[in-house]
RORO-931299 format. One record per residue (C-alpha): residue in one letter; z negated, y, x negated. Coordinates in steps of 0.25 Angstrom, whole numbers, plus 2048, in hexadecimal, padded with zeros to 3 digits. Layout:
AZYX/...
//
This chain:
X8A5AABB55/X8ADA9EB50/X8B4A9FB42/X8BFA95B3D/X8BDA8BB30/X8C8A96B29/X8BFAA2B2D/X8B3A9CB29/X8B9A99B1B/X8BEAA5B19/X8B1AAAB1B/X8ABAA1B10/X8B6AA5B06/X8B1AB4B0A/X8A4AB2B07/X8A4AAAAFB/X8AFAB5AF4/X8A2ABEAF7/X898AB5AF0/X892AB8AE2/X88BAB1AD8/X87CAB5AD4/X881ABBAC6/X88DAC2ACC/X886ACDAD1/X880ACFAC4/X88DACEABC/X896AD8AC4/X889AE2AC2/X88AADEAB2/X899AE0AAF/X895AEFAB4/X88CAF0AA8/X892AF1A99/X895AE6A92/X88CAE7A86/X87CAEAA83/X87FAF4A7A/X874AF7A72/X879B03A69/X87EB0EA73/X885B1CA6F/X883B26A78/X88EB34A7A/X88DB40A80/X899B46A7D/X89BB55A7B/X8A4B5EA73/X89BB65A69/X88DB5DA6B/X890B4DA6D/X883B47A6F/X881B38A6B/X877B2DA6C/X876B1FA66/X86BB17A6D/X867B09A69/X865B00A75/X85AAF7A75/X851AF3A82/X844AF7A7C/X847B02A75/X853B0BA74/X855B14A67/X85FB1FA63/X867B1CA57/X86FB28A56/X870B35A5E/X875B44A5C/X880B4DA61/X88EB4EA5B/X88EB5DA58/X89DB65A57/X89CB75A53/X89EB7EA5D/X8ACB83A55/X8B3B78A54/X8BEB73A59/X8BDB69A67/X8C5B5FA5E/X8BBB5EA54/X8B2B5DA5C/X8B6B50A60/X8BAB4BA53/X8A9B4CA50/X8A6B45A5C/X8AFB3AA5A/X8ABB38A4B/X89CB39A4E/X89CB2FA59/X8A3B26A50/X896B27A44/X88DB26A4E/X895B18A53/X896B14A45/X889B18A40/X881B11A4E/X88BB08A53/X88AB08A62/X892B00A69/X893B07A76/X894B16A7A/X88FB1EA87/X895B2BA89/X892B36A94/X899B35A9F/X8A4B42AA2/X89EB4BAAC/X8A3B54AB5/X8A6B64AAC/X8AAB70AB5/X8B1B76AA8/X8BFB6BAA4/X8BDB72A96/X8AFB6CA96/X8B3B5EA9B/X8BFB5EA93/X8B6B60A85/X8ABB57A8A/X8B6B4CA8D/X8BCB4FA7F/X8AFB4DA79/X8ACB41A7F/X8B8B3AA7C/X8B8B3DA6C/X8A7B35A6D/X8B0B2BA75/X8BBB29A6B/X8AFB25A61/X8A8B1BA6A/X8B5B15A6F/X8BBB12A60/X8AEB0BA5C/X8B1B01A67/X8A4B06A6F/X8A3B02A7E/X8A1B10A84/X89BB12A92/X899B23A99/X88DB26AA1/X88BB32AAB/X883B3CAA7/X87AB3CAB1/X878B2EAB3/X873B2FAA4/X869B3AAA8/X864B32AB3/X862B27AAA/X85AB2EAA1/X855B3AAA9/X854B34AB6/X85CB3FABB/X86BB41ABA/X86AB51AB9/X861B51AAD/X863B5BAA3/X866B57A95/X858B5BA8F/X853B51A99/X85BB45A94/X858B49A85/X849B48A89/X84AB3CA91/X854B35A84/X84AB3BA7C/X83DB33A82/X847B26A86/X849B22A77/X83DB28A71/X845B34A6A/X83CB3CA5F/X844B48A64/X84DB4CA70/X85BB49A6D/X865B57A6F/X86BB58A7C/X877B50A78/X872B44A71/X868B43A7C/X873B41A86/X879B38A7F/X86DB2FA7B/X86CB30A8A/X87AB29A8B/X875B1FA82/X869B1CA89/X86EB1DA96/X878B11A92/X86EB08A8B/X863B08A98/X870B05AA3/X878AFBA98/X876AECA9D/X86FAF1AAD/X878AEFAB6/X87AAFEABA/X883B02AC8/X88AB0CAC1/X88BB07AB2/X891B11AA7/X8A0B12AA7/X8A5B0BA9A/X8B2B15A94/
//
């Protein structure tokens, strides 16, 4: 079939508006990833009366924890102080470690509002912290940090507290919480700089 001298130029421009340099694929894949090889991360796991944290320093041939614990509130007081000691721990532990980006968990899906409403409560007070100290702060899924560290995305939390445990070569298990959140931490250090399909979502 015959085309004309304008068809056939259109068809030219068409193709040449699909052409790609050899770096371009690589560079659109790259501004996916987070801007900064962060090397002091502080990982949350926000909850109302047990805040787990983590603070791992990054470094490709070893990893080591610098801080790590859970931000404890009494069972009697008040959800308002609670989140008043959340906030002002966080903002030691930047002080004192000096991270300079944060992960947090990821909300999940509660059956009980009262539940998620707390846990959103909760995480937003670790959030205020890490948002004031200027800290680039990304959320992971909870399962795709279990099927980091687990290698599978149901894993319970004694099983990510072992596997944390032998990762960084931890004298003891961490508690549940600091595990989960050393977990966060680690979860960001081994993805930060790949050029991951699904990156975390910065906040």
């Amino acid at each position: 079939m015959a085309i004309s001298l304008r068809q056939f130029e259109q068809m030219k421009s068409r193709v040449a508006g699909v052409r790609r340099t050899p770096g371009s694929v690589f560079e659109s894949t790259h501004s996916l990833r987070p801007t900064t090889a962060h090397k002091v991360i502080l990982g949350i796991d926000p909850s109302l009366r047990g805040t787990g944290y983590g603070v791992l320093h990054f470094d490709r041939r070893q990893s080591r924890v610098l801080a790590q614990g859970t931000i404890k509130a009494q069972a009697s007081w008040e959800r308002s102080r609670c989140l008043v000691q959340i906030t002002r721990a966080i903002r030691e532990i930047v002080q004192r470690c000096q991270p300079t980006v944060c992960i947090v968990e990821g909300l999940f899906y509660a059956q009980n509002f009262q539940t998620a409403l707390i846990m959103g409560e909760a995480r937003g007070a670790a959030l205020v912290a890490a948002g004031e100290a200027g800290l680039e702060i990304y959320e992971l899924a909870p399962r795709k940090v279990k099927q980091a560290i687990v290698g599978y995305g149901g894993a319970q939390k004694l099983a990510v507290a072992k596997m944390v445990q032998r990762l960084l070569r931890l004298a003891e298990e961490p508690s549940p919480d600091a595990a989960d959140a050393l977990a966060l931490a680690l979860t960001y250090a081994q993805e930060n700089g790949r050029a991951a399909l699904m990156p975390p979502k910065r906040i």
